[in-house]
GUMI-214332 format. One record per residue (C-alpha): x, y, z; residue in three letters. Coordinates in steps of 0.02 Angstrom, whole numbers, plus 50000, padded with zeros to 5 digits. Each point is the difference from the previous one (the first is absolute). Example, Ala and Ser with C-alpha at 12.3 -4.5 7.8 and 13.67 -1.06 7.14 Angstrom:
BEGIN
@xx: 50615	yy: 49775	zz: 50390	r: ALA
@xx: 50069	yy: 50172	zz: 49967	r: SER
//
This chain:
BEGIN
@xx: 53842	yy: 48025	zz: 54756	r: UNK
@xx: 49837	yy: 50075	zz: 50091	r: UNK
@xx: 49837	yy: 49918	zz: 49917	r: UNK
@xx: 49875	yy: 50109	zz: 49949	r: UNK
@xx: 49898	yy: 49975	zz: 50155	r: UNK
@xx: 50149	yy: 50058	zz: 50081	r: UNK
@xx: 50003	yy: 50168	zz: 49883	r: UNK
@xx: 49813	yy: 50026	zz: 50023	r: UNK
@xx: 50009	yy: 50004	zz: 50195	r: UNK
@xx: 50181	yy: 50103	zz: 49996	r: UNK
@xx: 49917	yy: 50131	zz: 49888	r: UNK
@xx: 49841	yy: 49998	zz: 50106	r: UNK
@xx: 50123	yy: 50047	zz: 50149	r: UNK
@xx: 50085	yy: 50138	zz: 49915	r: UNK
@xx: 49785	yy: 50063	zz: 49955	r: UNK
@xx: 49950	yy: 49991	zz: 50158	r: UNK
@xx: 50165	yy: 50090	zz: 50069	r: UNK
@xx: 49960	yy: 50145	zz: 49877	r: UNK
@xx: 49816	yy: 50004	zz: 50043	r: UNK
@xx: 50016	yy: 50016	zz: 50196	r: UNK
@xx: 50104	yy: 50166	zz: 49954	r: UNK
@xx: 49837	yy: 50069	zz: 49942	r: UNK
@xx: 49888	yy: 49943	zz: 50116	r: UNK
@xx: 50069	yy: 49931	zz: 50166	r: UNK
@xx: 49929	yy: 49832	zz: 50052	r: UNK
@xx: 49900	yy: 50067	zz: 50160	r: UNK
@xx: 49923	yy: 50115	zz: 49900	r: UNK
@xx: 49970	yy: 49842	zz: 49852	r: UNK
@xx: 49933	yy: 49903	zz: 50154	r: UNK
@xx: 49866	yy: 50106	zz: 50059	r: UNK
@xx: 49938	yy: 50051	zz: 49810	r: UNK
@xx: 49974	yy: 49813	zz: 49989	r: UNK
@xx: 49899	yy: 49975	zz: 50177	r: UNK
@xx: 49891	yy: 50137	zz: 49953	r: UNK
@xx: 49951	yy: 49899	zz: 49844	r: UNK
@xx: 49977	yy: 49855	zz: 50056	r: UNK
@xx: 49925	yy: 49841	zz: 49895	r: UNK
@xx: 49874	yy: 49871	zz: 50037	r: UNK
@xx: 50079	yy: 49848	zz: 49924	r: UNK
@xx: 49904	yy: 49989	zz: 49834	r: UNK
@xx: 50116	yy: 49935	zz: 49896	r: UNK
@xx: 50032	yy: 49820	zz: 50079	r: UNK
@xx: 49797	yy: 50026	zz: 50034	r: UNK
@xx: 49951	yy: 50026	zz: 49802	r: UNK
@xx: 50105	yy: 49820	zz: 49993	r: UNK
@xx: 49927	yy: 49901	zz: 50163	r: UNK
@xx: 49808	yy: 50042	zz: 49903	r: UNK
@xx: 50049	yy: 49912	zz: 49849	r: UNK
@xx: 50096	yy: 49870	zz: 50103	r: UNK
@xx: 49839	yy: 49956	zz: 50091	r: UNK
@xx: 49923	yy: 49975	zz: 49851	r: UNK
@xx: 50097	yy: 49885	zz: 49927	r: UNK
@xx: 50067	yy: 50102	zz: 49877	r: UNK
@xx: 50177	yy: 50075	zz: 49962	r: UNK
@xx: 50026	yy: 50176	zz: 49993	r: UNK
@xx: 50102	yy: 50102	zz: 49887	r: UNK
@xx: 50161	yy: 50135	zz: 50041	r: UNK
@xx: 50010	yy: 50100	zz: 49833	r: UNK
@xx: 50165	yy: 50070	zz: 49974	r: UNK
@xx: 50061	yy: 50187	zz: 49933	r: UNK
@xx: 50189	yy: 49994	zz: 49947	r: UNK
@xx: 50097	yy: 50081	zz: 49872	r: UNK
@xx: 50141	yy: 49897	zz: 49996	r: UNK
@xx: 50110	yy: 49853	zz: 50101	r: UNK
@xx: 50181	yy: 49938	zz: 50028	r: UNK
@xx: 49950	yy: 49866	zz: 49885	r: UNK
@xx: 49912	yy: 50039	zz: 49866	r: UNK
@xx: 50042	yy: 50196	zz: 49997	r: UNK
@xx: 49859	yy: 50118	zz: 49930	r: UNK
@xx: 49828	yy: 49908	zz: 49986	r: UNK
@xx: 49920	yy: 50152	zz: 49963	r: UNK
@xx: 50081	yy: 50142	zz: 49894	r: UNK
@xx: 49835	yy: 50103	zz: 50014	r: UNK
@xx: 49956	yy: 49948	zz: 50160	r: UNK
@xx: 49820	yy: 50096	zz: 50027	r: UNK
@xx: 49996	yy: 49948	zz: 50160	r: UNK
@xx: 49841	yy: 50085	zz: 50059	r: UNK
@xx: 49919	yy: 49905	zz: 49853	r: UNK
@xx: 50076	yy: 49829	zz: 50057	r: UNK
@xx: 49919	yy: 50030	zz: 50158	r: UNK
@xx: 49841	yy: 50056	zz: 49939	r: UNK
@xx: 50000	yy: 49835	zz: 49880	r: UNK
@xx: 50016	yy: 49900	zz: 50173	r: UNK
@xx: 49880	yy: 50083	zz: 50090	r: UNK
@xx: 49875	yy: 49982	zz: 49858	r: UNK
@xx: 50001	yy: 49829	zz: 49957	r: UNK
@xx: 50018	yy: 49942	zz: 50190	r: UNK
@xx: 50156	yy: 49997	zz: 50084	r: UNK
@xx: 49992	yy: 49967	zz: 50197	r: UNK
@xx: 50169	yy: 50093	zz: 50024	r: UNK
@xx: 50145	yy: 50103	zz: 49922	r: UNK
@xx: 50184	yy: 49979	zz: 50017	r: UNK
@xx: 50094	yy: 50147	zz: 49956	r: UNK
@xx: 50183	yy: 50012	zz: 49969	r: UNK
@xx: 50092	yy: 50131	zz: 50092	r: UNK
@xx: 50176	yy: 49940	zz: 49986	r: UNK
@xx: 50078	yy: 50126	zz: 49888	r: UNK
@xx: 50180	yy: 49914	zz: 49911	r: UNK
@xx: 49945	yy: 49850	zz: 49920	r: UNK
@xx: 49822	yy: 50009	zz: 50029	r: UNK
@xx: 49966	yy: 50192	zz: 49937	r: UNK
@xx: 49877	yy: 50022	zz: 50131	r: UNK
@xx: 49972	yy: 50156	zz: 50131	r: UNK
@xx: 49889	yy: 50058	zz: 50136	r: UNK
@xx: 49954	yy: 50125	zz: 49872	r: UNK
@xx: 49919	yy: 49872	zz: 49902	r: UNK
@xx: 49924	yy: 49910	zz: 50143	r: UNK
@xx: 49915	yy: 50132	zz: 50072	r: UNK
@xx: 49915	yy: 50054	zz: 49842	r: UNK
@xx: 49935	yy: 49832	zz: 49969	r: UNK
@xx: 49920	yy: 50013	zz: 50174	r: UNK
@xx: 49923	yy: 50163	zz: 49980	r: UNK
@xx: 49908	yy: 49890	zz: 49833	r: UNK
@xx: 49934	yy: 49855	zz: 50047	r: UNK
@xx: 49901	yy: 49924	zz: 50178	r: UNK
@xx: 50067	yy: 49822	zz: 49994	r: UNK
@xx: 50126	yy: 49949	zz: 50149	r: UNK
@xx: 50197	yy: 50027	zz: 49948	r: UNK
@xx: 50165	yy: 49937	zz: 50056	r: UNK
@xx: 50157	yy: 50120	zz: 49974	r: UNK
@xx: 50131	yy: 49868	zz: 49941	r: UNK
@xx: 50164	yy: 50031	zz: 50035	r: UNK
@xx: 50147	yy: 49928	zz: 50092	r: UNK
@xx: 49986	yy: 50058	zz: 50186	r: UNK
@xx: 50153	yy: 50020	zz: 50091	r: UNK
@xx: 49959	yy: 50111	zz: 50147	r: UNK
@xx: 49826	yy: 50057	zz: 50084	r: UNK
@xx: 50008	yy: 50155	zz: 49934	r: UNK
@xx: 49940	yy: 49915	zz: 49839	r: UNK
@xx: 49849	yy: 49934	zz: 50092	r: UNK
@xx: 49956	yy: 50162	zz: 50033	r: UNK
@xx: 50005	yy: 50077	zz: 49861	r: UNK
@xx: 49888	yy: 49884	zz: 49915	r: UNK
@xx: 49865	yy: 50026	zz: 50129	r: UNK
@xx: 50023	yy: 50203	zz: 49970	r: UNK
@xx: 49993	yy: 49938	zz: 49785	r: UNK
@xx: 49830	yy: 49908	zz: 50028	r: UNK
@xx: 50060	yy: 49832	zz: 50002	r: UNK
@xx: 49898	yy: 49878	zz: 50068	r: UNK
@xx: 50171	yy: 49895	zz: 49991	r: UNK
@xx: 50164	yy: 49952	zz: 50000	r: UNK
@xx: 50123	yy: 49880	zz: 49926	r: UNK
@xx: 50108	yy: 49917	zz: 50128	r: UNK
@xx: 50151	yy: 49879	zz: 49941	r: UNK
@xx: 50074	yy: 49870	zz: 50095	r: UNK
@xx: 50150	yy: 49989	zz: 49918	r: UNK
@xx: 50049	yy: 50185	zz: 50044	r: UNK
@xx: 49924	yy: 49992	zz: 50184	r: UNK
@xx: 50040	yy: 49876	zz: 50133	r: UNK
@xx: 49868	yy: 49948	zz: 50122	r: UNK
@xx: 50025	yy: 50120	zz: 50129	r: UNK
@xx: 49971	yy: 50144	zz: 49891	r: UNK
@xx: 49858	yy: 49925	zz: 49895	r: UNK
@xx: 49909	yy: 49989	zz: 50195	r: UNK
@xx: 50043	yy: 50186	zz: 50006	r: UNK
@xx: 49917	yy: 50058	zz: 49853	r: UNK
@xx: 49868	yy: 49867	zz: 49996	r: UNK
@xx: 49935	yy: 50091	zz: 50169	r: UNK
@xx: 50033	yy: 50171	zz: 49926	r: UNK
@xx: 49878	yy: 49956	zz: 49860	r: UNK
@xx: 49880	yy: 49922	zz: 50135	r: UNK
@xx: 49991	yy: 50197	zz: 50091	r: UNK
@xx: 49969	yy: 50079	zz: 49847	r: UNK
@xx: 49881	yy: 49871	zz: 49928	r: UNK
@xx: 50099	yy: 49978	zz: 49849	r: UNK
@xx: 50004	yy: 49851	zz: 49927	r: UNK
@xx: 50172	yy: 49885	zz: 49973	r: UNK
@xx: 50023	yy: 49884	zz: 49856	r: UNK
@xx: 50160	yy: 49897	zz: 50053	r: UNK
@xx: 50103	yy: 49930	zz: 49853	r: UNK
@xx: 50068	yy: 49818	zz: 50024	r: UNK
@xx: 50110	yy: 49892	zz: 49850	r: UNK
@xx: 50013	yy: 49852	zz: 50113	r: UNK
@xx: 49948	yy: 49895	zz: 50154	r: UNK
@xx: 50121	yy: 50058	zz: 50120	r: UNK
@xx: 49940	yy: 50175	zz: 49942	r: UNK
@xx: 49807	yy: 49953	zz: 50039	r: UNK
@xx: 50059	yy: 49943	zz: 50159	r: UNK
@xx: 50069	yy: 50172	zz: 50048	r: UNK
@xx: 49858	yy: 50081	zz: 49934	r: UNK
@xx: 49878	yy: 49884	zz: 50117	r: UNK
@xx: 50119	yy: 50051	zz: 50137	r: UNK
@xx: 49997	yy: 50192	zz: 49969	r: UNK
@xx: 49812	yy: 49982	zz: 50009	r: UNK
@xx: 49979	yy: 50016	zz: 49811	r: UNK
@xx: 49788	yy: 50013	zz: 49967	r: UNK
@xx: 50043	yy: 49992	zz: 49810	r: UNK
@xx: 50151	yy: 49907	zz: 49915	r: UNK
@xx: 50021	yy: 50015	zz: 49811	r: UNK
@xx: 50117	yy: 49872	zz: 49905	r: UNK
@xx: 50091	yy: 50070	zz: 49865	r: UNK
@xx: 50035	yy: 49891	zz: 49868	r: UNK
@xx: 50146	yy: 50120	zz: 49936	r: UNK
@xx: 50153	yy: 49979	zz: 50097	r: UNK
@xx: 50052	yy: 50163	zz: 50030	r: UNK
@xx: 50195	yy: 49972	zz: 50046	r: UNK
@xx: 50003	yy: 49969	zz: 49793	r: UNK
@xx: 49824	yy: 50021	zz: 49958	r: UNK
@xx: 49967	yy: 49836	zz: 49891	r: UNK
@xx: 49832	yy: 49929	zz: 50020	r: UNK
@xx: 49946	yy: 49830	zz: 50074	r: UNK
@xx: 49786	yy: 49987	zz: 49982	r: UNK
@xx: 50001	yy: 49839	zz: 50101	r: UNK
@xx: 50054	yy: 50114	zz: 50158	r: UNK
@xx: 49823	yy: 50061	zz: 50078	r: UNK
@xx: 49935	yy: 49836	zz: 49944	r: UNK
@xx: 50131	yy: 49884	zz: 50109	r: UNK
@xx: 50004	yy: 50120	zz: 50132	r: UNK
@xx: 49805	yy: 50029	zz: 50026	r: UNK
@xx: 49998	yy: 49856	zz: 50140	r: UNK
@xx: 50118	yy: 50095	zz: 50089	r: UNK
@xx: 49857	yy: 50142	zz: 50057	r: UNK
@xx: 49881	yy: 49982	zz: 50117	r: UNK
@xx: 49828	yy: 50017	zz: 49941	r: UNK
@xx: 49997	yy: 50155	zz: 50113	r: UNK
@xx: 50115	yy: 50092	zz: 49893	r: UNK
@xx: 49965	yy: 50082	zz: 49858	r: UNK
@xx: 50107	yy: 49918	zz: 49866	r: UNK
@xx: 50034	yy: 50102	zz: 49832	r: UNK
@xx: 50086	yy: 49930	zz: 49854	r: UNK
@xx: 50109	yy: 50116	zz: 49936	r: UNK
@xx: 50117	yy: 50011	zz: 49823	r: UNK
@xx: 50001	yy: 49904	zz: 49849	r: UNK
@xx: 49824	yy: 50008	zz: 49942	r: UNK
@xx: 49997	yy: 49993	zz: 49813	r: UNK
@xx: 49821	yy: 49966	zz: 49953	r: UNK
@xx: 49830	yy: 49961	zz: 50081	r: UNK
@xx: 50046	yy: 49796	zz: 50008	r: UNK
@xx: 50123	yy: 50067	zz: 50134	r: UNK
@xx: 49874	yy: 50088	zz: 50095	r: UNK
@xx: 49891	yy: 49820	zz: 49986	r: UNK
@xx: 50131	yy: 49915	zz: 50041	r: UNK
@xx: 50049	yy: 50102	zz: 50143	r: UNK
@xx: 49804	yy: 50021	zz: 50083	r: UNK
@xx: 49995	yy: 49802	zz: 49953	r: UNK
@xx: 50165	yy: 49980	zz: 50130	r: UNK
@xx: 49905	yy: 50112	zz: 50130	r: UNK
@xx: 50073	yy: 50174	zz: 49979	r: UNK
@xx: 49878	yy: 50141	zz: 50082	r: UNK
@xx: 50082	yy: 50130	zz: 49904	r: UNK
@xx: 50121	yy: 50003	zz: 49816	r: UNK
@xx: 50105	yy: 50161	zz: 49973	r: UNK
@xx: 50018	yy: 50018	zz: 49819	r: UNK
@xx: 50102	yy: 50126	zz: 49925	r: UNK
@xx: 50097	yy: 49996	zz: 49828	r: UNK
@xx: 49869	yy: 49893	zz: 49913	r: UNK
@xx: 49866	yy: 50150	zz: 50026	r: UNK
@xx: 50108	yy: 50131	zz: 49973	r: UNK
@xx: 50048	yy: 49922	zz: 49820	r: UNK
@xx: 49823	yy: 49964	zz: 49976	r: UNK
@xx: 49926	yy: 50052	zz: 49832	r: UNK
@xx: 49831	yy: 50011	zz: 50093	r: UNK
@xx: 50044	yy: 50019	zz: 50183	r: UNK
@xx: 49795	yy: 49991	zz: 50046	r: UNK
@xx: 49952	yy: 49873	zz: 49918	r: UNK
@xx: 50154	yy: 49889	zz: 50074	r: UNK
@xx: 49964	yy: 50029	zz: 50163	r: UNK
@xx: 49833	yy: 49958	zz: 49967	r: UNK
@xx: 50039	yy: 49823	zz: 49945	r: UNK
@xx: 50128	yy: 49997	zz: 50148	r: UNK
@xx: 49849	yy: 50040	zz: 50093	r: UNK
@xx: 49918	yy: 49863	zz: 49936	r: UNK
@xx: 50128	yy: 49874	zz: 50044	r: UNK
@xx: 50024	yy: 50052	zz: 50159	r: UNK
@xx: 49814	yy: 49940	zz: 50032	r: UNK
@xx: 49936	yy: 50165	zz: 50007	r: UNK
@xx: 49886	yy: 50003	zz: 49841	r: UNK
@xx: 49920	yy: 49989	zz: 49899	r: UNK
@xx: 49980	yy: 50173	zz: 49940	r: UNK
//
């Protein structure tokens, strides 16, 4: 039986089949090379890093494989606007459409809203996908190494590099980390969720942190429940904690990130 990772990625094939029917991948190419970025996502992180302080990836999702809809109303341009607001350094945004509910669509709006540096997250398969999230305004992307071996992860590592697009590169274990390091990986984020049958494990990031080099941006990602994670997590030396579901369930999204803020040595405020 496929996992779900293994769902994600075959679904993200079949998208990105459908996609190059309406715009060819030359053409995608040169769209995205005409737009090209300066690297200010992983650069929004590196400031706080320098200052000792750990920066924070706000998430926009409607949903997950897990935990289904997190958000029946899901005002998305509000969410956003919350983030900016009260702080943020970055935004994630969802673009997966099956389990996660996401879309371009909603990624693009979000972008024509709000200033602060954003990754498109979704599960990249092919270079087209790169691409595209330079032509979105992504300052961005998600890369997995548990759906791309080594010698592709190079590939679209330097196909970020010439578009100055940023790569956050997704690792659940050493041997992972290691191929990430190898790849040339200048960010690595830990997820704490496994996502082969998304149960969490906190204690991931945490074991795992020795594993980066100082010289690369490490990012704690998954699993944060509560502004004691986000201590925890700066305490352990993160430079940067996604957090997702917590916010988006958040009575008072604001005033959570500002205590997360806070924690992450960033206050007081």
């Amino acid at each position: 039986m496929d996992t779900i990772l293994e769902k994600l990625a075959a679904h993200a094939r079949e998208r990105v089949a459908a996609d190059k029917q309406n715009i060819l991948p030359a053409d995608m190419r040169q769209r995205a090379l005409a737009q090209r970025r300066d690297f200010r996502f992983s650069g929004s992180l590196a400031g706080r890093k320098e200052r000792g302080e750990t920066a924070l990836i706000c998430e926009v999702k409607k949903a997950s494989p897990s935990k289904g809809i997190i958000d029946p109303e899901f005002d998305y341009n509000s969410i956003a606007a919350d983030y900016e607001e009260a702080g943020a350094d970055c935004i994630s945004c969802l673009t997966e459409p099956r389990w996660f509910l996401g879309s371009d669509e909603i990624f693009a709006d979000i972008r024509g809203r709000v200033s602060l540096p954003m990754i498109r997250k979704d599960f990249v398969v092919d270079s087209y996908q790169i691409y595209q999230a330079c032509c979105l305004g992504a300052d961005a992307v998600l890369l997995i190494c548990a759906i791309t071996d080594e010698k592709k992860l190079s590939q679209y590592l330097e196909e970020c590099g010439s578009l100055g697009l940023d790569a956050l590169v997704e690792a659940h274990d050493e041997a992972e980390i290691k191929t990430a390091l190898r790849a040339g990986a200048r960010m690595i984020g830990v997820n704490n969720r496994n996502l082969r049958d998304f149960s969490v494990d906190f204690d991931n990031a945490r074991n795992l942190r020795d594993k980066i080099p100082d010289s690369v941006i490490f990012v704690a990602e998954s699993g944060v429940r509560s502004s004691g994670d986000v201590a925890m997590l700066h305490d352990c030396g993160a430079d940067a904690v996604l957090a997702g579901e917590v916010l988006m369930r958040a009575s008072d999204r604001k005033a959570l990130l500002r205590e997360m803020k806070q924690a992450a040595g960033q206050g007081p405020f």
